[in-house]
N, C-alpha and C positions, 0 to 999 in steps of 0.2 A: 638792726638785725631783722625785726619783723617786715621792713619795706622787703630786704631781703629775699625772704621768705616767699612775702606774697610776690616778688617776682619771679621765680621760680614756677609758682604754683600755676601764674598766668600762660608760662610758655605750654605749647601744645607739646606733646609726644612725641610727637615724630620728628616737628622742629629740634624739638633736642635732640632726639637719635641722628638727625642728619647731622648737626652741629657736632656732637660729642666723634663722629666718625671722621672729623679734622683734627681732632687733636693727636697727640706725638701720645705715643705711648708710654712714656713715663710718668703724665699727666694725667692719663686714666686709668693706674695705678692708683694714683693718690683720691684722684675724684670719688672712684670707688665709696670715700667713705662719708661723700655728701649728705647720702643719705638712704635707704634699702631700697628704695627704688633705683635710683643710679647704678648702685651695688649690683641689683638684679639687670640691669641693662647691659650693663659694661662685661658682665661676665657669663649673658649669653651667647649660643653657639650661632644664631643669629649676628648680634653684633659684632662676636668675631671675625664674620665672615667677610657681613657690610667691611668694617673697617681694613680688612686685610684687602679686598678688593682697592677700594680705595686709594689705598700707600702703591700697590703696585699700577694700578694707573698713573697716580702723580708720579710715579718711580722712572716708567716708557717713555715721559715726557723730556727726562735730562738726556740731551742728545751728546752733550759733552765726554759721559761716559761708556767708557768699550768694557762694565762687568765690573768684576770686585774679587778680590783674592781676601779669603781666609786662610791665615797661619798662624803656627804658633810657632816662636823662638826655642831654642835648647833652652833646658832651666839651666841660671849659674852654678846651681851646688855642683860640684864634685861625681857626686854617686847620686845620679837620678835614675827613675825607673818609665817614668810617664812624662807625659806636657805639663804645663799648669795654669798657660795664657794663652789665650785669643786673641790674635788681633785682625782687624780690619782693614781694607783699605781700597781705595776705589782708583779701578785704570784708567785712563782718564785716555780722551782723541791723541793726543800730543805724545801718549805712550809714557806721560810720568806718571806715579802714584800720589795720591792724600790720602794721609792717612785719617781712619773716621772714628776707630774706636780701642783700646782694651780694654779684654774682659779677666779676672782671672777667674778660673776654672774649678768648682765648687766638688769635683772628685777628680781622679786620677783617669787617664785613657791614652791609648797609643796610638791611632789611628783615626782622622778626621773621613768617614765614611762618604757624608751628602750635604747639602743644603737646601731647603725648601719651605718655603713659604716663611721665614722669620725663625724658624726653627733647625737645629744639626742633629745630624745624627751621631755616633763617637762612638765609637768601639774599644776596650780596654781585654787583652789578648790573656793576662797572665793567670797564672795556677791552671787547675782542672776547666776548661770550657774557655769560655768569654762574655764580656758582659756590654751588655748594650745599652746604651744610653740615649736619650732624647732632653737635647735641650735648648730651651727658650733664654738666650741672653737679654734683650731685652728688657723680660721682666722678672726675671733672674725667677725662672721656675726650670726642675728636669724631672725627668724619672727615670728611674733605673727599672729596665722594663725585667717583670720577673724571668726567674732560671725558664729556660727552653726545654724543651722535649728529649734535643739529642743532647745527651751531655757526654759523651761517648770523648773518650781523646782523641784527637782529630790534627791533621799536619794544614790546612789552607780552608780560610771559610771566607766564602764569597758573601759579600752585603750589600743590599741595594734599597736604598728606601726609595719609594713612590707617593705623590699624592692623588688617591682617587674622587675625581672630581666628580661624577656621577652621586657619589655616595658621601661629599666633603667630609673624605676617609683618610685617614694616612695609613699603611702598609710600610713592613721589612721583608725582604726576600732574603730568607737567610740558607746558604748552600752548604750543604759539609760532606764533603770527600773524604773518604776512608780508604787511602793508598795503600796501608798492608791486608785489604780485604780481595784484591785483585785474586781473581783465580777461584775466588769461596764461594761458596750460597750468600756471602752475606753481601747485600747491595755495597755498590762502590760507591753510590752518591744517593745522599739525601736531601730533603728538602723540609720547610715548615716558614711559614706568614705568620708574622704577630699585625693587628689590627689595633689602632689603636681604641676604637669606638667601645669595643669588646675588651681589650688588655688582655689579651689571650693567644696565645700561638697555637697552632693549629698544622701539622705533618699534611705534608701535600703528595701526593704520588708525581715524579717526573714521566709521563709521557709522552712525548715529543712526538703532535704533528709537522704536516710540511706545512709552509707559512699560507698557501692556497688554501689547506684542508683535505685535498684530496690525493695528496702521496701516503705513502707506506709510513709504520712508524720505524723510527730508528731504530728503538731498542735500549739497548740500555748504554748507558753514559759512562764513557773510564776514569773521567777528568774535567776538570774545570778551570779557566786559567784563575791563576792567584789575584784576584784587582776588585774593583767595587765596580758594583753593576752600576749603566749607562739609561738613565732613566730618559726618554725619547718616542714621542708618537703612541704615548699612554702603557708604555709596555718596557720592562728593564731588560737589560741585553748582558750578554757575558761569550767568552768565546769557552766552547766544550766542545769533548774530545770524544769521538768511538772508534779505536782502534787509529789509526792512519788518518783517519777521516775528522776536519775540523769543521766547525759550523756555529753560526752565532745562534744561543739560545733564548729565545727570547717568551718572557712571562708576563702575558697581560695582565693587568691586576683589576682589570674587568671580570671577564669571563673565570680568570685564574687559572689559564690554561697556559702550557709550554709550548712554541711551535719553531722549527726550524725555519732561519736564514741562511739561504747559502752566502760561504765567502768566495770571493773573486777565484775564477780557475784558476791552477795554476801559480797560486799568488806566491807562493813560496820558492819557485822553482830558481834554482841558484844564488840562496841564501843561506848561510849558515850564522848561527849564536842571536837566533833573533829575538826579540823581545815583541810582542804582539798587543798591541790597546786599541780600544774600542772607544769612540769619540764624536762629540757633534762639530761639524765644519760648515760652516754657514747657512746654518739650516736644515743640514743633509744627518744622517746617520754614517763614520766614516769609521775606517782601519787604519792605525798606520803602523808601518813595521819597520823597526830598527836594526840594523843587524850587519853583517861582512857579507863581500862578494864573493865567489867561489869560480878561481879555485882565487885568486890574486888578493883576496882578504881585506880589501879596503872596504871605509866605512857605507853603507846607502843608507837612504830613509826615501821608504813609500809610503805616498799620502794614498787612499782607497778611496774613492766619495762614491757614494750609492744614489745615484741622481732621484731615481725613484723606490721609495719603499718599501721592501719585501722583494722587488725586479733583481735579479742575480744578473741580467744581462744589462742593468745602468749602471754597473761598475766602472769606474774610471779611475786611469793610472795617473799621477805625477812622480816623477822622483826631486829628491829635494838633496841639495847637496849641504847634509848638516853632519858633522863630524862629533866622535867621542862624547853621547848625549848618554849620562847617567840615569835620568829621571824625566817621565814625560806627565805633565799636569794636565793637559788639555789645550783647547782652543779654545781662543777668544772670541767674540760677537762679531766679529768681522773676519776670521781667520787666521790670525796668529797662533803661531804657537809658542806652547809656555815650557820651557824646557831647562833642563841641568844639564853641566857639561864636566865633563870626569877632571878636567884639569880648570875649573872656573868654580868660583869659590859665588857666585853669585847666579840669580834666578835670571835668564834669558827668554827677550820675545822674537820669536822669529818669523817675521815675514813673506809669507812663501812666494808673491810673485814679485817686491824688486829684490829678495833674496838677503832683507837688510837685519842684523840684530841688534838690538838695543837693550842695554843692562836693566835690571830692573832691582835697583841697591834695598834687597830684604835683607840686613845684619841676623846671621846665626839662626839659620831656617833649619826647623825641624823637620813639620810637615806641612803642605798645602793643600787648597782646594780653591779652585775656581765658577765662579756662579756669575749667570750674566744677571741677575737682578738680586741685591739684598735690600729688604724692608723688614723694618722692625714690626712684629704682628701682636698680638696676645693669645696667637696658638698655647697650649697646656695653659691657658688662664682657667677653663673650666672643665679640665679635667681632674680625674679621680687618681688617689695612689703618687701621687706629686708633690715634689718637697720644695722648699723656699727658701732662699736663700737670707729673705730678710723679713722684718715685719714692715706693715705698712708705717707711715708716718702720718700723723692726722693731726698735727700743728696747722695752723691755717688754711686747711685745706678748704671746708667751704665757703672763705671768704672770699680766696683766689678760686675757686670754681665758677664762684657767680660773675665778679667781676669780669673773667675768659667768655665767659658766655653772653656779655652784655658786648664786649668789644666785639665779638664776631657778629652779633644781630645787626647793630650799628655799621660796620663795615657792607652788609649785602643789602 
């Protein structure tokens, strides 16, 4: 034990902080409790960072896969109310999946929001309000972030988590429309940011620039589509309503400023029963819209792609001949798209230019979310107000710490 020791003592600082920033993060969980320095290593905002960086470079590197789908199954009981698992699984060139993980789910939630950096966001809708969750699977840490400002009953709340990279910040954009306020003094839509740095939410005034800066302001907002914000080019997007008039809204979580996107002219004209998402398409910021022809009622689907950023005249049209689509999850890393179909009992990718689908066999889908990179981080390792799922384990842990650390020296 003492050789041990003094080899430990030999390694430099930073040699270890580069070394410990390869290991898997279940392992520096346990490491943790080497010894208070390690402790204090592993669990700063620093280190987090290095290592998160890290995972997502080795992550860029596997060219095999096109993304990762998170879901959770229906629960078997009878009378459920929520999800209760997690699962993972990685899409892989060839268009099958491997599956890489489950989790089961340490509280109750209806809604799978976002993914970001190692971390989910989840939403849970029932009684008075809703309650928002952040959580690290992982290292099996969340938090249930405190009650919000509005707690007002409310009919559709739009959510969008962000990560601010200037400020290695994370952000909620949370929206709440107040439908039977129409026509009142009292605002139709509100807004409020929780931070996570801060643990605080904070009521934001919507006022809607043009995306230049130098148009008129809109005014005031009637509506918000029902969906989670499209987090893209540092700025969450959602599509909102003034009267007749649609527009995507988009909220930098730099500046923290609202400003308008226009959508494609015209883009609706001879569409009826449409369903409207907001999406990234290889690369681009995109629309696509579901819906019947008019008057002869059969099915279309228009792709939107906004070639360049904020330009309402880089709009461009495809139509795609995709029938009876109940549910649309997004776009893949290359362009697929990931969709439900009102008589198909399973999750579909579709192909937009040779037109091909391919089943993608998920047994008893609840809800999804699609993310083109999952890495495991130690995001909420050292945060405040966070709860755990487990206690450490510190059976062998410093002898397997040193031994990991001799095998890696020796290796480079």
């Amino acid at each position: 034990m003492e050789m041990q020791i003094s080899l430990s003592q030999r390694l430099d600082d930073d040699v270890v902080f580069d070394v410990l920033t390869r290991v898997p993060v279940k392992s520096l969980i346990r490491f943790r409790c080497v010894s208070k320095s390690w402790y204090s290593t592993i669990s700063s905002s620093i280190f987090i960072t290095a290592h998160l960086h890290r995972a997502k470079s080795s992550s860029s590197n596997n060219n095999n896969n096109r993304g990762y789908l998170l879901y959770s199954p229906f629960p078997n009981e009878l009378n459920f109310s929520s999800y209760k698992e997690l699962c993972t699984a990685s899409y892989n060139s060839d268009r099958t999946l491997t599956h890489i993980s489950r989790f089961r789910v340490p509280f109750s939630y209806d809604f799978l929001v976002s993914f970001c950096n190692g971390m989910l966001c989840l939403n849970s809708i029932r009684g008075r309000g809703n309650v928002i969750y952040l959580w690290n699977p992982s290292i099996r840490k969340f938090k249930k972030l405190l009650a919000t400002p509005l707690t007002y009953p409310f009919h559709d709340v739009v959510v969008g988590l962000a990560y601010h990279s200037q400020n290695n910040d994370y952000k909620i954009l949370r929206i709440v429309p107040y439908k039977e306020s129409r026509g009142s003094e009292v605002p139709a839509i509100e807004a409020e940011i929780y931070t996570l740095s801060t643990d605080l939410w904070r009521r934001v005034v919507i006022s809607v620039e043009s995306f230049s800066g130098s148009g008129p302001s809109i005014g005031c907002i009637d509506d918000i589509h029902e969906s989670f914000c499209i987090f893209y080019n540092g700025a969450l997007h959602s599509i909102a309503c003034c009267g007749d008039y649609n527009f995507i809204l988009s909220f930098d979580v730099d500046d923290e400023r609202f400003r308008e996107i226009l959508l494609p002219q015209n883009y609706l004209d001879g569409v009826c029963g449409q369903v409207e998402c907001l999406t990234v398409f290889k690369g681009s910021l995109a629309l696509i819209v579901f819906g019947k022809t008019l008057p002869e009622g059969s099915d279309l689907c228009h792709l939107w792609v906004m070639k360049e950023y904020g330009v309402a005249e880089s709009w461009t049209k495809k139509s795609l001949p995709i029938e009876n689509v109940a549910q649309f999850f997004g776009c893949t890393v290359n362009g697929e798209l990931l969709i439900e179909k009102f008589n198909h009992c399973n999750i579909l990718s579709f192909e937009p230019e040779s037109l091909n689908e391919e089943i993608l066999r998920i047994p008893e889908l609840g809800c999804m979310i699609y993310t083109t990179d999952f890495v495991e981080s130690l995001v909420l390792l050292d945060g405040v107000n966070t709860s755990s799922e487990y206690e450490n384990q510190q059976v062998g842990v410093f002898s397997k710490a040193l031994m990991f650390l001799k095998f890696i020296l020796k290796s480079h």
